[in-house]
Structure formats: C-alpha cells, structure tokens
N, C-alpha and C positions, 0 to 999 in steps of 0.2 A: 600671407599667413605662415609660418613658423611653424615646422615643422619637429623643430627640438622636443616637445616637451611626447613625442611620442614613446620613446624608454622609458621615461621619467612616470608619467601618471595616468595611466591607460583608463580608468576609471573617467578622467576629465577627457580621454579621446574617445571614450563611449560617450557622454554629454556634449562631446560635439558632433559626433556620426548621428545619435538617436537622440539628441535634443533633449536628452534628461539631467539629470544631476542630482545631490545629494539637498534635503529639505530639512529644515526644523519645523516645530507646531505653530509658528506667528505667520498667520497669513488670514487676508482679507475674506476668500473665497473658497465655497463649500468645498471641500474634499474627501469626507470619508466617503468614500463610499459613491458618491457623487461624480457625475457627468460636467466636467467642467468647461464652460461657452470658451466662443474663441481665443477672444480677450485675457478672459481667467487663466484659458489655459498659458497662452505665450506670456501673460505677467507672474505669473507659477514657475514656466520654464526658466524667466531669469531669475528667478527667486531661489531657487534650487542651485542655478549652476555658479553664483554669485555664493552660495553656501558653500557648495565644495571646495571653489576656490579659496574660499576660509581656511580651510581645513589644512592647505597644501604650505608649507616653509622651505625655500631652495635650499637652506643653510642644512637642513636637517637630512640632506642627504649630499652634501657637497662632499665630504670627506673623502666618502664611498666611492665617487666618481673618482675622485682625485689619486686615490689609491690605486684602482683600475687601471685609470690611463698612465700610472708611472708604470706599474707593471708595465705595461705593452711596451712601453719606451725602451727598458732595458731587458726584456724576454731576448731580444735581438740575438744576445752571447750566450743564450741557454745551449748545454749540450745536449740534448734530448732529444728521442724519436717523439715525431709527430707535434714538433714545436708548435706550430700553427694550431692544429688542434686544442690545444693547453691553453695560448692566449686566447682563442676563441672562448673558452670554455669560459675563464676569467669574468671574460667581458659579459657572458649570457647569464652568469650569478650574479655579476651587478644589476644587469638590466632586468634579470626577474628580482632579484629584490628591490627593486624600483617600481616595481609593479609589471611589466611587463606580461601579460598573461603569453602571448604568443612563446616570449622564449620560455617560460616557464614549463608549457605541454612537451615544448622544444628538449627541454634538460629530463623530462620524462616519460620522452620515447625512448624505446628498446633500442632503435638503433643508434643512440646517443650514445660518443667516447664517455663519455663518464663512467657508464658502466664497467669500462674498461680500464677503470685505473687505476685497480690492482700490475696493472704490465708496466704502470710506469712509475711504481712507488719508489722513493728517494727524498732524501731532504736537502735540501737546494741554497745555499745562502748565497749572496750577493753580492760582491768584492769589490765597491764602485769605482776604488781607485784602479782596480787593474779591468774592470768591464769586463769580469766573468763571474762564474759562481762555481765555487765549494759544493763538492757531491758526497753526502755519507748515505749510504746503504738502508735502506728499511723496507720492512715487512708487513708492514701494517698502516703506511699513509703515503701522501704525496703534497708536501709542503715545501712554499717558498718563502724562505724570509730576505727581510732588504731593510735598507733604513728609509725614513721617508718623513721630512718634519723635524730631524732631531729625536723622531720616535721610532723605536722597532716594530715592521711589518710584519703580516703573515698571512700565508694564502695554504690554507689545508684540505686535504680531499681525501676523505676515507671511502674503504667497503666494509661492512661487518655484515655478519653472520651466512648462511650457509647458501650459495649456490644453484641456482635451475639452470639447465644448458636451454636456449631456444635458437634455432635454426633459420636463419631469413637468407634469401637467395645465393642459399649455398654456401653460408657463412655461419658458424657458431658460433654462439658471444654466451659468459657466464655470467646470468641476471643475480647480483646479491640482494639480500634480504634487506638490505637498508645500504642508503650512502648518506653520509653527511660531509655538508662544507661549510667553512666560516672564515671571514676572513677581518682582521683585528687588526688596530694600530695602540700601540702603547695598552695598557690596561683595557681597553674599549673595544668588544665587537662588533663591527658596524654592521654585517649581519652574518647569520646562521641559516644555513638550509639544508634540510633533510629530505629523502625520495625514502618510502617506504613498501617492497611491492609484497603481493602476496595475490594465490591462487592462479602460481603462474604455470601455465601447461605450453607442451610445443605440440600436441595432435590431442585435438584442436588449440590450433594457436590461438591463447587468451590470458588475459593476467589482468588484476587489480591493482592500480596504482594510487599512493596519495602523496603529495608536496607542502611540505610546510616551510615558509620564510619568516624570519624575523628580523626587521630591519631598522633598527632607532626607533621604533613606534608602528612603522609602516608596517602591515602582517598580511600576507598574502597563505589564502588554503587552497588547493585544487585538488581534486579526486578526477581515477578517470578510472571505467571498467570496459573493457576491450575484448568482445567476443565475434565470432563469425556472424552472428545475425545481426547483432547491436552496440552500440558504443553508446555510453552513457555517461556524461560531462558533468563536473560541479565546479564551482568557484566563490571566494568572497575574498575580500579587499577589505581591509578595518585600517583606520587611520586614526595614531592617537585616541583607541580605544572605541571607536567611534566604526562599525561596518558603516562603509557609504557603499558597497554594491554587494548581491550575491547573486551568484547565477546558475543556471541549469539549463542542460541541452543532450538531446538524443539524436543517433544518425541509427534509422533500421537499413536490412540491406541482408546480403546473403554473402558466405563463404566472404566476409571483409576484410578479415586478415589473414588471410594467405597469399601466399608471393604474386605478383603480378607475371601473368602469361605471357609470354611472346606475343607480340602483334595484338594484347588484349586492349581493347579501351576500359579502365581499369573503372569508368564513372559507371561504368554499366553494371555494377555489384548493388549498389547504391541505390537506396527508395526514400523515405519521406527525412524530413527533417526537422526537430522545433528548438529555437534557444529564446532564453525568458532572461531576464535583468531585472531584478527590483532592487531600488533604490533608496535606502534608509527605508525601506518598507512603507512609500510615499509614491514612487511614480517605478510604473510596471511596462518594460516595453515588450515586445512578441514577436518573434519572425519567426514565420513557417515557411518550407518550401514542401510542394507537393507534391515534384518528384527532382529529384538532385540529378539523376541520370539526364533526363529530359532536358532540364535546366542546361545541362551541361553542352548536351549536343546539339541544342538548339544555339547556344552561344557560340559555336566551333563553327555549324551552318554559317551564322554572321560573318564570321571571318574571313572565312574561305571567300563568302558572297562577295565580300570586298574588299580582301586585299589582290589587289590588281594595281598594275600602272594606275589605271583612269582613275581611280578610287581610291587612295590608298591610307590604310586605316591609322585610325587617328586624327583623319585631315578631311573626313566625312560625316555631314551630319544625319545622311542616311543612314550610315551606320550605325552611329550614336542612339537615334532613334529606334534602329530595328533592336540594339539590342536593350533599349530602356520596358521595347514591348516585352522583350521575354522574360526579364525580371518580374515588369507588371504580373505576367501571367502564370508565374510558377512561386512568387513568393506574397505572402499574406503578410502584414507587419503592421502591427498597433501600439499606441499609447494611451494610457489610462493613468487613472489617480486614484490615492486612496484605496486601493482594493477592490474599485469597482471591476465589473464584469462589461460594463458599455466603454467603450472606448473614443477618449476625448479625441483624437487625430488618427490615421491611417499613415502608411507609408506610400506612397508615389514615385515612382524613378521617371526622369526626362532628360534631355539631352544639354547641353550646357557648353559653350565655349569655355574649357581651359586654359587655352594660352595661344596670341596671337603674335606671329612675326610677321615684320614686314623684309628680312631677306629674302630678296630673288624675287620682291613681289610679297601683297599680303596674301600670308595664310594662315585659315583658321582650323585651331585644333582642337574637336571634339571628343568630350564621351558624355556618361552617361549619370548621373546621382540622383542618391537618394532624398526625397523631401517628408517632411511630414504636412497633409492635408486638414485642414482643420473644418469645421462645420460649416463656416461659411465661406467653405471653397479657398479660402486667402491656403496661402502653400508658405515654408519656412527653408532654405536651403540652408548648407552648410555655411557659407562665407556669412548672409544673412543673418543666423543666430547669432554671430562674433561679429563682424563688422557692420550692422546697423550703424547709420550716422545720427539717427532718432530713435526717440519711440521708446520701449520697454527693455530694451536690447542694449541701449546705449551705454549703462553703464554696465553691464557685462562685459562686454566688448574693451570699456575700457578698462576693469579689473582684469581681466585676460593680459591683455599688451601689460599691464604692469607683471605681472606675474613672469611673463615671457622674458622678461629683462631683466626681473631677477637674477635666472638661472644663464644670460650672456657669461660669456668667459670659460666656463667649467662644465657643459653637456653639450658633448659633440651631434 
C-alpha cells in the first residue's frame, strides 16, 4: 500500500484509518437515522469511499507540487538565514494546501518560523543562469520569484497588523494579527493561505487561532482555541464546492500551555479527550479517550516492559498485544450513519504482523491496529478495506490503485 497520497488527500487517509468516506443520496439501504446491519454497513463503506475518490483529480494539484519541488531544487544558492527553515516552510504550504491537516495545525502553532517572517523580509529573484538570486530590500513581505514552465513564479509571505509578544521557554516571538501566503505561476494562484490570530495573551498563555486555504477548488478551514484548561479543535475539507469532512475535537487538562518543567512528564497535564468526523453529513465517526495521561503512561509501561535484549520491541507480539489492550481500554471509538445515535460498528485494536524478514533468520514484526467491529462480530482492517480481492471491497480497492498511479511521477 502506497503511502504517497498521505500530503495529498488526508480526508481519503481518514477513509482509510476510520473506514468512512464521503456519500451521495443513492443507496439501497436504510440510513437516516438508522442502524445499518453488517453487510449494509461494509456495502455503504465502499459506496462512500468510491464516492470520494470521485471527487479527487491528480492534475488539479499537479502544478502546486511541481512548483514546490523546483523551489527546493534551487533554494540550494539562497543567501538567507535560516535557509532550511524557508524551504521547510514552502514545502508545509503546499502540503497543507493539499489537504494536509497535520501540517496545517503545524503552520499554526506559535512556535512556528512563520510567524517570524518579518526578520527575514526581502524579495528574492532567481538568476538560473548564474544559480543564485537577486536581493532587493523590503519591509513589508518575504517573496521568491523564479521562472518555471516558461512562466513567472512566486512564493510570498507576509505579517500585517499589530503585534502580541508571547514567551515560550525563554524565548519571545511577536504573534501578528494576521499572516498571509500565496504562491502563483503565470496569472494563476495555485493557492492562498491566511493564519488569523486573536485573543492572544502570555499570563495565561492562550490565543484564538483560525486557517484558511484555497487551493484550485480544494479549501481547507481550521480553528483552534488554546487555553490552560482546554483546547478546542475544528476543521472542514470542501472539495470542488463539495465539504466531504468536518470535524471537531477537545483535549481538557490543567495548566496545558505553559512551558514544560524540567524532568516533567508533560502527559500528566492532560485528562479526557473526544474528536468527531462527519462525513458529507452521512457517516459520523467518534473517538474518545478517557484519560490521555493514563493512556500514555500505560504505553511508556509497555515499552520499558519490553524493550530488552530478549524482547525487543517491534519484533514481539507480546508487546504488540499488551499495548493493543491499552488502547482497548482507554479509547471509545464508533461509527454510525445517517445521524443516528446507535452505532453501526465500534473500533477494536489487535496486534498484527507488519513486516517479515527473513535476514539472519525469519523475524516477525509487530504492532498494533486499529479495526472496526461490526454486529456480527466479522472485523475490517485497514489493508482489508483497500485490498479485498472480493466481495464489496473489490472494486474500491481497485478505484484506489488507479487513483494511486495517477499521482506516480510528481508526489514525493
């Protein structure tokens, strides 16, 4: 299985971790509202995740990538502090305009260089015959331009409006009121994204964040608000006009954004947890943990248990199992349909071979996944949902691999 399309369509790497996907109204069996049997449900689940993949065009974000990876090609001759940083940065605007939720929280967290790129404003062009770039002075952006295609590039990063100092381990950073980035070839920008903060304090460290991406059609929201007792998460995904996911999630907990202590185990701030997914407002998945501390230190136990010589982790299925119980036992996680309130499947974690060699002798290496349990006992794993070689699955499975081989060549 193919791990590329994880920058590219996180929405379809949630349909494949939680077996949902994005639905239209033609379907055989009951759903509003309704408890849907085994069968129904897993002929539902490729009905849905066969629908998203509808939804998804490699071409419609080919450019985007294309752009990116020449940058990084010739960032090489930049004369700038903190080069590395910059290309990083590039790379984490593509991949959250691709969807990417992770890098997306990622570009709006406080401790993220962007906020800082006021220090490194200039306008940068690209000199390909001599493999460097032209520096003019400015005060107000941070833009690269380059040729690419026969077309003029541009990679731009501003700060506007006014200023909050906040203080994180000993370091001050000055949070602006807004930052936007866009980055454009010839007359077309392949996308735009803005970070907007507000009600940002340093005692008590907290601040209200929102992200907005527009990307050829693709349009990524996130909200996040960040206080000492609570964090509170939102997101949606629309595609060609279309939301296929929105989501929502809280972490309660005490004193949670203050600097981590010397010698603190930092999970020990931390108490319940819940994040929710609804899907074209068709299939609703649910995971709670009931206590994230616990969770955590119960997993640490595991480790410790057995990484030893005699044991050694990854290559036990003791282990794998001990820690599939702790999951069982601290996280809650359903699927439903329709809006109902009973839920058509559970979540289940067990232990699973992921990869055997046979150098030096065969060995087998274990962890741990997650399944969804359906009524009558039958379980779905992830390989399962994608690589059925029958059954309901099958042509999922093959609409996938086609998909997958679209996007060869241009997503690293």
């Amino acid at each position: 299985m193919t791990g590329k399309l994880n920058l590219l369509i996180p929405c379809l790497m949630m349909a494949m971790v939680t077996f949902t996907g994005c639905g239209d109204d033609n379907n055989d069996g009951p759903t509003g509202g309704s408890v849907l049997s085994a069968e129904q449900s897993k002929e539902k689940l490729s009905e849905i995740g066969q629908n998203l993949i509808s939804l998804i065009n490699a071409d419609d974000q080919k450019q985007l990538a294309r752009v990116g990876d020449y940058f990084s090609e010739i960032a090489g001759s930049l004369d700038i502090q903190e080069k590395e940083s910059m290309q990083q940065m590039v790379h984490s605007l593509v991949a959250a305009s691709q969807g990417n939720m992770a890098k997306v929280y990622s570009l709006a967290a406080m401790d993220n260089e962007i906020y800082q790129i006021s220090d490194y404003y200039g306008i940068y062009t690209y000199n390909k015959q001599n493999n460097d770039w032209d520096n003019v002075e400015s005060t107000s952006e941070l833009t690269f331009k380059f040729g690419y295609e026969n077309k003029d590039a541009e990679i731009k990063i501003a700060a506007t409006g006014n200023t909050t100092d906040i203080t994180y381990d000993g370091v001050t950073v000055k949070v602006p009121a807004k930052l936007t980035a866009t980055i454009k070839l010839g007359s077309t920008t392949l996308t735009s994204f803005e970070i907007a903060t507000a009600n940002v304090s340093n005692a008590p460290r907290k601040a209200d964040i929102t992200a907005n991406i527009d990307a050829s059609g693709y349009k990524v929201a996130a909200t996040v608000s960040a206080g000492p007792q609570a964090v509170k998460a939102g997101y949606s995904i629309t595609i060609k006009d279309t939301e296929v996911v929105k989501g929502e999630g809280y972490l309660n907990g005490s004193n949670m954004t203050a600097d981590e202590g010397k010698d603190e185990n930092i999970a020990n701030r931390f108490n319940d947890a819940r994040i929710e997914a609804v899907i074209m407002g068709e299939a609703t998945v649910a995971l709670q943990c009931s206590s994230y501390k616990n969770l955590a230190r119960e997993l640490e136990e595991v480790e410790d248990l057995y990484d030893t010589e005699a044991e050694l982790w990854g290559e036990s299925q003791k282990a794998a199992q001990a820690t599939a119980n702790v999951y069982n036992k601290y996280l809650n996680g359903s699927l439903a349909f329709g809006g109902s309130d009973e839920s058509s499947a559970t979540f289940v974690f067990q232990p699973y071979i992921y990869y055997t060699s046979s150098y030096g002798g065969k060995r087998e290496y274990w962890d741990s996944e997650p399944l969804l349990k359906f009524g009558d006992e039958s379980l779905i794993s992830f390989d399962n949902y994608f690589d059925a070689a029958s059954g309901p699955f099958k042509s999922l499975a093959d609409s996938f691999d086609a998909l997958v081989r679209s996007f060869e060549g241009f997503i690293e």
